[in-house]
N, C-alpha and C positions, 0 to 999 in steps of 0.2 A: 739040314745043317744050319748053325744061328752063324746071324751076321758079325763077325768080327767088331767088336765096340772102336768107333773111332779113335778114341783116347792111345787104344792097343799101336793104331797106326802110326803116330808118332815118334817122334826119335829118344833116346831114354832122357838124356839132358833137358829137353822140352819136359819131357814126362815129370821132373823131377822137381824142375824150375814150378813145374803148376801145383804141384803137392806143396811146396813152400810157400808158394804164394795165397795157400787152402784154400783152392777152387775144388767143390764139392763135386763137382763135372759139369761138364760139358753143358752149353746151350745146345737146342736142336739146329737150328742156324748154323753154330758152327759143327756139329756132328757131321750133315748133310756137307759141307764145304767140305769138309776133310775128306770124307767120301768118296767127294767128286772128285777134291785132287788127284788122290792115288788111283781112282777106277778108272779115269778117263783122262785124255790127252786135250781135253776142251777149253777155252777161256771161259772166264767166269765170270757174271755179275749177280752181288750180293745186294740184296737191297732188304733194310728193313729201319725200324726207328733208330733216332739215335739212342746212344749209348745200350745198343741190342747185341754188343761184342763182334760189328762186320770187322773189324782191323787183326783182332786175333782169329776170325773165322780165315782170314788170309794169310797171315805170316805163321800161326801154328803151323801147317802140313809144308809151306813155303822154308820155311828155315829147317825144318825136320830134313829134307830135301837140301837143302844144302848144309848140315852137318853129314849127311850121309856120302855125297858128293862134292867134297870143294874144289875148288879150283882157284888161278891165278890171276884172277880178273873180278871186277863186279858181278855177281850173279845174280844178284834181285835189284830192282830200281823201284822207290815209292814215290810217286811225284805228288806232291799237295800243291795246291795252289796260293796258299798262304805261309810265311817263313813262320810263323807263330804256331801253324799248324803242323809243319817239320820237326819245330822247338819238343813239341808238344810229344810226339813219334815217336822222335828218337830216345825221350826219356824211358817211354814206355818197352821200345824194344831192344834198347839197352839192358835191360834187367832180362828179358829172354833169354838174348843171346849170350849172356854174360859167361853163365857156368855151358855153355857148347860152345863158348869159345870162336863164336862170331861174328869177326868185324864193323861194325857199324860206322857209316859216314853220313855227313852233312857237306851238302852244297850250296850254300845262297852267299850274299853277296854280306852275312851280318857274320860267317865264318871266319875265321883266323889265316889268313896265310899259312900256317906254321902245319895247320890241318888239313888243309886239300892239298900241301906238297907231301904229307903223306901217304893220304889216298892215292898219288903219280907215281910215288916212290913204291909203292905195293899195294896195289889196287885186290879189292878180293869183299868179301861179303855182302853184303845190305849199302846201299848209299840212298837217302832220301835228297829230294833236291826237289826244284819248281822247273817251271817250263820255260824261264829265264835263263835258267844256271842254264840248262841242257842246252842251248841256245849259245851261250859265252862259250859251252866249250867247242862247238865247231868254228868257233871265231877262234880262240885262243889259244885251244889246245888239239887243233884239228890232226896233228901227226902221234896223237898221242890215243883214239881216239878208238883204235883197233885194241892197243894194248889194254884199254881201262873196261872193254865192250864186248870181246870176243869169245867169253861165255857167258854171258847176259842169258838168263832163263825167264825169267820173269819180271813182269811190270806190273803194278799195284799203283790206281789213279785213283784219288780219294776226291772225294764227294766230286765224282763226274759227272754229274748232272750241271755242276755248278760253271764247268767247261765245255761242256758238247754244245755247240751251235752259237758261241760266242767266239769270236776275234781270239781270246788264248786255247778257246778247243781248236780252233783249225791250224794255227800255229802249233801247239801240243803233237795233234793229228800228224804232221806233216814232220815235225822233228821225230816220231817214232818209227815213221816210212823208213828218215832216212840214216838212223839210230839201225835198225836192222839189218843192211849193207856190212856193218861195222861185225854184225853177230853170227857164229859160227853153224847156231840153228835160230829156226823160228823160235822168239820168244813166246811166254803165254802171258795173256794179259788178263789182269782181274780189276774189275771197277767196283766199287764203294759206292750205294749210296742210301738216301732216306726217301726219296724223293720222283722215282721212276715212274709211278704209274701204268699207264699201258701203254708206254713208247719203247717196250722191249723194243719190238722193229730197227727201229731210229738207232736206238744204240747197239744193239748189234752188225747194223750196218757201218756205225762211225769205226767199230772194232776192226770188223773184218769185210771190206766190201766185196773182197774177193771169193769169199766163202771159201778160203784156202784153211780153215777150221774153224768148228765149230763152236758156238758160244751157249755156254747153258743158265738160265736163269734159277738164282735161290732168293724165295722172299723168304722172310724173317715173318711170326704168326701175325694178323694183321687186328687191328681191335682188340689188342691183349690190355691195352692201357683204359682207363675211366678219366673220360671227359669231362671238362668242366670249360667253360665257354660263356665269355660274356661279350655283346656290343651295346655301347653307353653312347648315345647319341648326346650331341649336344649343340647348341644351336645359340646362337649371339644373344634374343636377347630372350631366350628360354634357362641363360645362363645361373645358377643357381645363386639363391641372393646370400651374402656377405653373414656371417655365424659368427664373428670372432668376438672375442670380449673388447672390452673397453682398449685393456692396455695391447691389443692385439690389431686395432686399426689404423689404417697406412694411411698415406697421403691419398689424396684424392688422384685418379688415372684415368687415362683413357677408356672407353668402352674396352676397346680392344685387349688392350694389357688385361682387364679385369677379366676377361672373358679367358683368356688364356691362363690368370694367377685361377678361376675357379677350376679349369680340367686338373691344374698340378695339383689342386687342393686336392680334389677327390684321387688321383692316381698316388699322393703321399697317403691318403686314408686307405687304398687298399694296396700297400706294397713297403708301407713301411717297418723296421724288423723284423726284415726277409729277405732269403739273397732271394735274389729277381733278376731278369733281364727288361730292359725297356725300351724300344725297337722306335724309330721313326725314319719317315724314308727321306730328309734329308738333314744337313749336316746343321743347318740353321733351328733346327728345332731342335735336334740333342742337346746345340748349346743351351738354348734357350730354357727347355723344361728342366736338365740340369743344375741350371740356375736358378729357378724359381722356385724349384724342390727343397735345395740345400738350402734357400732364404724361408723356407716354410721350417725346418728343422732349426735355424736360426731362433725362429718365433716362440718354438715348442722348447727352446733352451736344451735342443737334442744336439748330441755331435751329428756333423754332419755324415750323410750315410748314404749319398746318392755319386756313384763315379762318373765316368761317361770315357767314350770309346770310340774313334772314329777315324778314317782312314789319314784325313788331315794331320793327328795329333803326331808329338814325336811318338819314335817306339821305346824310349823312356817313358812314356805318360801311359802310352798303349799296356807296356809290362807291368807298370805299378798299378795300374787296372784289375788285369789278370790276377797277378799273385796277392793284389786285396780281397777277389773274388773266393780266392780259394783259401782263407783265412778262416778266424774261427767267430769273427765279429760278421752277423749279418750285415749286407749290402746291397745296392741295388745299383747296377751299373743302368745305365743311358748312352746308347747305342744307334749306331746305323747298321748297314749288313755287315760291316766288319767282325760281328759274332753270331752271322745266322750260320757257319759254319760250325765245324767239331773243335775248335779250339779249347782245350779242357778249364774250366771254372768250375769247375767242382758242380755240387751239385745246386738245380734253379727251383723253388718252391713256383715260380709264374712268370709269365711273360706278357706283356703290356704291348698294345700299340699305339703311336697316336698318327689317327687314321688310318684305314687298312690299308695293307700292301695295295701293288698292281698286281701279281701274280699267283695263283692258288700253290704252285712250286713254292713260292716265295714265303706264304701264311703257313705250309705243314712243317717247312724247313726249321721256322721259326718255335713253331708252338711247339718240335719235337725238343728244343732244347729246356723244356722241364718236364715233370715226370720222369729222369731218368734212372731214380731210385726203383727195386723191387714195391711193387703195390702204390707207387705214388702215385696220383692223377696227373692226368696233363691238363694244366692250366693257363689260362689266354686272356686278358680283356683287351678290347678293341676299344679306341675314344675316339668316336668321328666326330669333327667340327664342319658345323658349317654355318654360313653366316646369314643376318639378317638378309631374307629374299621379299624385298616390294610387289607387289601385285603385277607392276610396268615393267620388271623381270624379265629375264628371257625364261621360257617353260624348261627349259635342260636346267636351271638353276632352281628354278620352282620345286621338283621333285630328286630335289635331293640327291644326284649323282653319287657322291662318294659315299652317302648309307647306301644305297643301291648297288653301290660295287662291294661293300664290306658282307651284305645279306650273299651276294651272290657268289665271292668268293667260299664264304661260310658254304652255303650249301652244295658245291662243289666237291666239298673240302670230306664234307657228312658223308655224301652220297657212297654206295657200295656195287660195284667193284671205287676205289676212290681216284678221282681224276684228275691228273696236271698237266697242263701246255706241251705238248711234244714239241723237242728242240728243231728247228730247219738246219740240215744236216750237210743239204747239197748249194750252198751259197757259194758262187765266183766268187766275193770278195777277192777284187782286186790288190787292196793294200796288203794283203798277208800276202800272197802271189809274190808280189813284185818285195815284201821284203825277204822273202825265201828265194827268189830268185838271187839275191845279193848277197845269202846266206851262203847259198851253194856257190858260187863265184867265189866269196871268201875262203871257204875248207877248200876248194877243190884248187885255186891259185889259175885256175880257166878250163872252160867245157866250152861242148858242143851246145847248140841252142837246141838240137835232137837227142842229146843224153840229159840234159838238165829238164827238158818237157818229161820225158821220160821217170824221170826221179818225183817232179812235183805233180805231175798231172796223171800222166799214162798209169803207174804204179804207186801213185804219191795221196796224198791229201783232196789234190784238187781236182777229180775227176770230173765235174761240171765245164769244167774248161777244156774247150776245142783246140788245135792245132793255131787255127788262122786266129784265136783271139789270142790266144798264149803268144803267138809272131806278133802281134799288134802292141803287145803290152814291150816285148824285147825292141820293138821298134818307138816305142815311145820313150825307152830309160835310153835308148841310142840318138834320139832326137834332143836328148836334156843334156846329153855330156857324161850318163851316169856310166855305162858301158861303152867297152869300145872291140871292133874285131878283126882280129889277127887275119892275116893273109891264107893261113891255113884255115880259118872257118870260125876256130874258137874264139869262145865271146872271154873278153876278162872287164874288171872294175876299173873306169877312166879313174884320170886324181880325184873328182868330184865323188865318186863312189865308194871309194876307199876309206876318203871323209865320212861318210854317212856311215859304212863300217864298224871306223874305228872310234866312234863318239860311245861312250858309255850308256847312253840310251837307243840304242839301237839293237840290244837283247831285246825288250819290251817289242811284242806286234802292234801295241795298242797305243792311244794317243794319251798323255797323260799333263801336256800343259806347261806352262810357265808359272813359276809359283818364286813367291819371296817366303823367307824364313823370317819366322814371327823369334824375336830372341828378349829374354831377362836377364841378366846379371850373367853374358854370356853364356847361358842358356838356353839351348832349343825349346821351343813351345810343341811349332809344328811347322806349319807349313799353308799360307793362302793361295789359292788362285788368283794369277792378278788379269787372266784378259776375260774373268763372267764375274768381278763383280767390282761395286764400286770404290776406287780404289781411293784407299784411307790417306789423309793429310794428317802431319805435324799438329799435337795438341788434341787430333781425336781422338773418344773413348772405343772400346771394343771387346765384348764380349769373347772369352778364347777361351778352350781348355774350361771351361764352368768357373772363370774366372773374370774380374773384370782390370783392364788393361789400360792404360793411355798411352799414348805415340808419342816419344820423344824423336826421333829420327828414324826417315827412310832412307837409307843408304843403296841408292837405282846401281851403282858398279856393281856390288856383289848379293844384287836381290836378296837387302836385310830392311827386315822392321825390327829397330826398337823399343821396347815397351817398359812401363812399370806399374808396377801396383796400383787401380785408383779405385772410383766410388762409382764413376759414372759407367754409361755400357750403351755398347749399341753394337747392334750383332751381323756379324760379316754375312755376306750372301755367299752362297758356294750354291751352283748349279747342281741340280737333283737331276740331269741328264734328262734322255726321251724313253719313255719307257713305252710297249707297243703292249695293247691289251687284246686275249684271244676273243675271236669273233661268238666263240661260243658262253665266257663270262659273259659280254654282252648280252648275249639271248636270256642269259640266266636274268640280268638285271631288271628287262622288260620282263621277264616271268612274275620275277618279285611285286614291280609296280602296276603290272593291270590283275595279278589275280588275287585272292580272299587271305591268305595262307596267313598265319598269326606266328609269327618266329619266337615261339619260348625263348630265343637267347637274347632278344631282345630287351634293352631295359625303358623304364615306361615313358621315358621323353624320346629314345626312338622310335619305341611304338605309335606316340603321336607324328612326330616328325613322317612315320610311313604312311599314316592313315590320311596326313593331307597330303603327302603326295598322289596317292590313289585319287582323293579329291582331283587333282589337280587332272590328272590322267580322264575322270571321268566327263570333267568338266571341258578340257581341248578336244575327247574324244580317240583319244590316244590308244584308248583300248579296240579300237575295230580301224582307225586308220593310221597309218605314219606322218600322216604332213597335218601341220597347225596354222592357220588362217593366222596369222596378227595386223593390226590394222595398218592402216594404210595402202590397203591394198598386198600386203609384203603373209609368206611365208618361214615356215618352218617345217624342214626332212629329218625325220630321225628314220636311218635305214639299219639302224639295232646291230651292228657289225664289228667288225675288228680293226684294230688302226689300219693294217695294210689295205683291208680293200675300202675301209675309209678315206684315207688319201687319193685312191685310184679314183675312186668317185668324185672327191673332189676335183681334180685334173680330168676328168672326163666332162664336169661341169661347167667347167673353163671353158675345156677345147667347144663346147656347141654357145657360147657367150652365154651363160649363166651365171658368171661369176659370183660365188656362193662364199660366205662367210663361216669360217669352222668355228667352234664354241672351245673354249680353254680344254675339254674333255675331249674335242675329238669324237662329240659322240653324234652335232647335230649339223645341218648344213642351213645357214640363214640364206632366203633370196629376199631381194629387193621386189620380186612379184608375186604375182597370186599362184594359188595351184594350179589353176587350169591351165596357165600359161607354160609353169613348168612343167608340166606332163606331157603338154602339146611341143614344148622345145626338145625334152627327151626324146621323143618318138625322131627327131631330126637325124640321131645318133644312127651314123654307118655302120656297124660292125666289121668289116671289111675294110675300113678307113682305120682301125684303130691301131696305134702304133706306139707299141709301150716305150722304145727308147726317145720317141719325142714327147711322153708325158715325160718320162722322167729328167730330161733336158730343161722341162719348163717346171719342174720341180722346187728348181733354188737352191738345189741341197746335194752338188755331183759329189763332192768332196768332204767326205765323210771321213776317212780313214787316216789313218795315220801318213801313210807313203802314196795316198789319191795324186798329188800335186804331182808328181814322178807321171802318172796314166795319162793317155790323150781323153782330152772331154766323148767322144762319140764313144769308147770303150767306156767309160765310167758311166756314160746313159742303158748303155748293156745292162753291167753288172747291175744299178741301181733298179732298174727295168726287174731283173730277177729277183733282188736279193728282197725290195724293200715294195715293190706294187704287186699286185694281181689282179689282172685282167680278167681272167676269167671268174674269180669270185664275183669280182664286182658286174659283169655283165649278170652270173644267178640273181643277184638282189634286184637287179634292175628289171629282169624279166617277173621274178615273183612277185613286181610292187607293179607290174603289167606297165611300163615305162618304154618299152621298146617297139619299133616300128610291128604291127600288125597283131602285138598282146591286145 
């Protein structure tokens, strides 16, 4: 007997809605999901490219299921992790549910009043929200919380990957634990994403730890699309010489500036009269090449045609981005990750970077947002800079680090089965803890410190955390004034806790800053950080929004800058954060630089660029040992690793008086002495002696988190100990490089 067509399974109104919409049928992606839904009782993760139809592989059989079944509560919850990406949702499954006649909500903080008191007033279908909102309502709406929840069936987490193993996934994690309490059954949970690899594992553990059901994986066909892949090396003063005509030559500039107006030159020669995406990974260079783009369209008497997108900008500048994207005039926006998500722009002819990501997650996430037409290719060019390196050099700068991470994320990226960064799942992070501790304190109006361990730890999010450190942390917000407890046992919020509360940024787990409002003609711009960068005076110029500004007044009361229109510019710093690179990109990068391999995606100034770095390798010897003689008697350790157990090692260097010098990358350790000496100092190294929370104490860096200042330091050298060193890595490389007593 033949298999029933997915389509069949369906609810008619779904069925009918698709015939309108003339979908000829089905993706095999979504066939298979639909399949799964009705056959099995299992949670789902869908993973395949973007724009491969995961969101209707999930709400097709999902909404089918609840016109069949409604009820008087929310039944489906879609969390994204972006309001834009909500925006984005709810247009889409607004037109589904339209003719079946079901409900659809929004929850973020960019909604109407007039709208989530509807949703309270008769709660019932679809509600898309973030992991904020879900957050404000056990603050705000905690007695309401049964009523809006109590047949919750299903959860839909879009691009999960983008939350599992960060600060909002364990926050996410831990508000679904306790989101379920509130639900009449086990809900079922389906995650979205592009991006998975082979950490099914990992995330079916963040799903379900308890293996109280089970999780089935659906990829989407892998290699269906045609590649196209470039990296354009480029090198200060390999920089390409000046082409313009007569009436087309500027003032004369700095090395640097030139160096930088040549990569825009070549990035407007392959990206202009095209919508494009153009990716950089911090904010200071969006503005920048932005700027230098549209002043090259200037030159060419083109209207300008390059936008730009960044988490700084208003969400006025952000939205007239977007809906220029999806316009009928090509474009080419200038971006940070703020668009490596699904946020719809219609369709991308290519994607540009300047310099490659950190992460191979990071590079697929990206380069899947073109090609996502039938038969289009997917297309990428990479622009790695890097600057004049002198002979007197350090050798980590010699050979080219960031080509050597672009080749190795590339080939990563190639390889088959294809392979990305498994998220760390099982982190204490104390700062989400303890701001879920005060989360639950708020819904609940007071618990036991045995029912609330219970909720976060025992059945919750934070299964890595013990009894006695979960007491340690309640004894440290009891030692600050933040709690306080009842003669009966239960803990509740002192006044000081309350405060923290009820402050509007206390939805957010994450830390997000002090920031002044950049304003024109009353006006939002966006928004600067003022404690990472250097903070602007009255009368200076500045670079904002690909536009250039000067400072009429800083008004310090209501953290306001002034601006207006000028000629001049100089461009704001905004911190591009710590980013931790996997130990095994590393190994790829040494692959690249000691062996023959000739990378076709290579263009031919990186090809020179790789062939002196191999130079360079063959000449320190780099290819048969890790340590580099420089004179003076002084070294060089490249232990080819990952930041985590890089750091470890460096603290382990410390602890035997080595004190070693890290290089900007992280990737090499400088000593003030020769090799034999440091090899002869390693071997001093106890193993029995070593004690991870007193590295991480001499770290510098207890206080990470948003709610750390709340934790006593000796618990912050714990979690720090787990979350961010390893020990035992770092003893493997020490033993393989024969560094330890009796190797």
């Amino acid at each position: 007997m033949s298999e029933r067509p997915a389509f069949d399974l369906l609810a008619r109104p779904i069925q009918r809605i698709l015939w309108d919409m003339q979908w000829r049928d089905l993706r095999p992606l979504q066939e298979e999901a639909i399949r799964r839904f009705f056959g099995e009782e299992s949670d789902l993760l869908i993973s395949a490219q973007t724009a491969a139809g995961k969101t209707e592989a999930a709400f097709l059989p999902v909404l089918s299921q609840l016109f069949t079944e409604p009820a008087d509560s929310v039944q489906a919850m879609y969390v994204g992790p972006l309001k834009a990406l909500i925006n984005d949702q709810f247009r889409r499954l607004e037109r589904l549910c339209e003719r079946a006649e079901i409900p659809v909500h929004r929850w973020h903080g960019d909604v109407s009043a007039s709208q989530k008191k509807l949703l309270l007033k008769r709660p019932s279908g679809v509600l898309l929200i973030t992991p904020e909102s879900i957050e404000s309502l056990f603050i705000n709406r905690k007695n309401q919380l049964p009523n809006l929840f109590r047949s919750l069936q299903y959860v839909v987490i879009d691009e999960i990957h983008a939350l599992v193993g960060s600060e909002r996934g364990t926050h996410l994690r831990s508000l679904l634990f306790r989101l379920q309490r509130h639900a009449a059954e086990t809900f079922r949970m389906i995650g979205l994403s592009a991006t998975l690899g082979d950490s099914f594992p990992q995330y079916e553990n963040w799903l379900r730890p308890d293996r109280d059901r089970a999780v089935k994986l659906i990829r989407g066909p892998s290699g269906e699309k045609r590649l196209m892949f470039k990296i354009h090396g480029y090198r200060a003063d390999l920089a390409p010489p000046k082409s313009r005509r007569p009436e087309e030559q500027r003032p004369a500039e700095d090395e640097e500036q030139e160096f930088h107006r040549a990569i825009a030159d070549d990035i407007f020669k392959h990206f202009v009269g095209k919508r494009n995406l153009v990716f950089a990974n911090n904010k200071t260079d969006v503005e920048l090449y932005c700027h230098l783009l549209n002043e090259r369209c200037r030159l060419e008497n083109r209207p300008e045609e390059f936008l730009i997108h960044h988490g700084s900008l208003s969400k006025e500048i952000r939205e007239f981005t977007e809906q220029q994207m999806q316009g009928d005039r090509p474009r080419t926006t200038v971006c940070s990750s703020t668009l490596e998500l699904g946020i719809d722009i219609g369709s991308v002819a290519a994607v540009g970077h300047i310099d490659s990501p950190f992460t191979v997650n990071s590079q697929v996430q990206r380069l899947g947002r073109s090609g996502r037409g039938d038969g289009e290719p997917q297309c990428m060019r990479v622009y790695v800079r890097q600057r004049k390196v002198p002979a007197t050099d350090p050798v980590i700068d010699r050979v080219y680090p960031d080509l050597l991470r672009a080749i190795a994320l590339t080939e990563l990226m190639l390889q088959e089965p294809q392979w990305v960064e498994p998220p760390q799942i099982d982190q204490l992070d104390l700062s989400t803890l303890t701001h879920q501790i005060l989360s639950v304190l708020a819904e609940t109006g007071g618990c036991h410190a045995g029912e609330i361990f219970d909720r976060l730890c025992g059945r919750g999010a934070f299964r890595a955390v013990d009894r006695g450190l979960f007491a340690g942390v309640l004894r440290s917000l009891g030692a600050k004034g933040i709690v306080e407890q009842m003669d009966g046992g239960d803990l509740l919020l002192a006044p000081d806790g309350e405060a923290i509360v009820e402050h509007y940024s206390f939805y957010a787990a994450f830390q997000s800053g002090l920031e002044y409002s950049l304003i024109q003609g009353g006006e939002v711009l966006g928004k600067l950080p003022s404690g990472i960068f250097d903070m602007p005076e009255v009368s200076d110029h500045i670079l904002f929004a690909g536009r250039r500004w000067q400072i009429q007044e800083i008004v310090h009361e209501r953290r306001e800058i002034l601006v207006r229109p000028a000629k001049g510019k100089k461009l704001p710093r905004f911190s591009s954060g710590s980013m931790e690179i996997h130990a095994r990109v590393v190994a790829k990068m040494r692959d690249a630089l000691i062996s023959t391999t000739q990378y076709r995606y290579l263009n031919e100034m990186g090809s020179q660029m790789l062939q002196e770095a191999r130079g360079i390798a063959l000449q320190t010897g780099l290819e048969k040992t890790s340590f580099v003689s420089r004179s003076g008697g002084k070294c060089t350790w490249f232990p080819w690793t990952g930041t985590k157990i890089f750091n470890t090692l460096k603290l382990l260097a410390e602890r035997i008086g080595l004190n070693p010098t890290p290089d900007f990358h992280r990737l090499t350790l400088d000593f003030d002495v020769g090799v034999d000496f440091v090899r002869e100092r390693w071997k001093t190294l106890r193993l029995a002696d070593i004690d991870a929370r007193e590295l991480a104490r001499k770290s510098g860096g207890l206080r990470r988190g948003k709610f750390d200042d709340l934790v006593a330091e000796p618990l912050l050298a714990k979690a720090i100990a787990h979350d961010y060193l390893d020990v035992q890595g770092a003893v493997c490389v020490l033993r393989q490089e024969g560094l330890l007593p009796g190797d």
